[in-house]
C-alpha positions as CSV (number, residue, x, y, z in Angstrom):
1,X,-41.1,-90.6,-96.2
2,X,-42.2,-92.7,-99.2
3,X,-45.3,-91.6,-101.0
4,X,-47.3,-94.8,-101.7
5,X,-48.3,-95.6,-105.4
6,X,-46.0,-92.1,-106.1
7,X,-45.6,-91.5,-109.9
8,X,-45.2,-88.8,-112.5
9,X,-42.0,-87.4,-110.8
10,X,-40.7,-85.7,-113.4
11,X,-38.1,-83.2,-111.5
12,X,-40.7,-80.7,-111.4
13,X,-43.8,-82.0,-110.4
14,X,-45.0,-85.7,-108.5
15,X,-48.4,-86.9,-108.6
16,X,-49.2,-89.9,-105.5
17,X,-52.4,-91.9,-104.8
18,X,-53.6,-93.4,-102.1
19,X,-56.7,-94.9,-100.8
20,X,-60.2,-92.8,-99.3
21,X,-59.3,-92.1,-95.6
22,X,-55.7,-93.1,-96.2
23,X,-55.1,-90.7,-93.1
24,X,-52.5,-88.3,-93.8
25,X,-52.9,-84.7,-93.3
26,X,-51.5,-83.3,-96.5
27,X,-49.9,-80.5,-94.2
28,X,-47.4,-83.5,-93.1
29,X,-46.7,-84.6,-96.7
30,X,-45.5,-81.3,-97.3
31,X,-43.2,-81.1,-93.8
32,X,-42.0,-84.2,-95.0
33,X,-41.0,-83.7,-98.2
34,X,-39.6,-80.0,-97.1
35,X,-37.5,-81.5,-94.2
36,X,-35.9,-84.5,-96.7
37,X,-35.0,-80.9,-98.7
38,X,-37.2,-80.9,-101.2
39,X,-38.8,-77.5,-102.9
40,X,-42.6,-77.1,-102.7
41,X,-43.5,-74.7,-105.0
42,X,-47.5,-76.0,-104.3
43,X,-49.7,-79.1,-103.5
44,X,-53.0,-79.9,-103.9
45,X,-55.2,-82.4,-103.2
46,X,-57.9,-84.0,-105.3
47,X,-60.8,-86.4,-105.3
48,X,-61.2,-89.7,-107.1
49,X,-63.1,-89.5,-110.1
50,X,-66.2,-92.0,-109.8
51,X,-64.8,-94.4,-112.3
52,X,-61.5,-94.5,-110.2
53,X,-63.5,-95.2,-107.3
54,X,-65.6,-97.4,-108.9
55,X,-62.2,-99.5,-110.1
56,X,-60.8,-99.1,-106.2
57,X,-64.0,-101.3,-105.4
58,X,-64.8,-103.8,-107.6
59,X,-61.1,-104.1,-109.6
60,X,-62.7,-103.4,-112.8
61,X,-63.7,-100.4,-115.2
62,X,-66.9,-99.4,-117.0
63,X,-66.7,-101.1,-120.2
64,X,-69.2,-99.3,-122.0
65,X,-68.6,-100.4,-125.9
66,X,-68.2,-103.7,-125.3
């Protein structure tokens, strides 16, 4: 199952984003990923920050010293 905007896979850990309410139950990611043969050794899921949010929105960042 492809991860979208997967990256940080280093052989021990991978970091994947995806957008608010992208609508899959992080109990199937790690099915997924454990039926393809792949170790979990833990997962956890995390909120945008409000900048990244922010970004997600409008396509741009704070720019606060300029």
């Amino acid at each position: 199952m492809p991860l979208p905007g997967s990256h940080g896979a280093d052989g021990q850990s991978l970091v994947s984003t995806g957008p608010p309410g992208y609508g899959v139950a992080p109990e199937a990611i790690v099915a997924a990923l454990v039926s393809d043969g792949v170790r979990v050794r833990g997962f956890g899921v995390e909120d945008a920050s409000l900048e990244e949010r922010f970004v997600s929105l409008t396509g741009e960042g704070f720019d606060i010293a300029g």
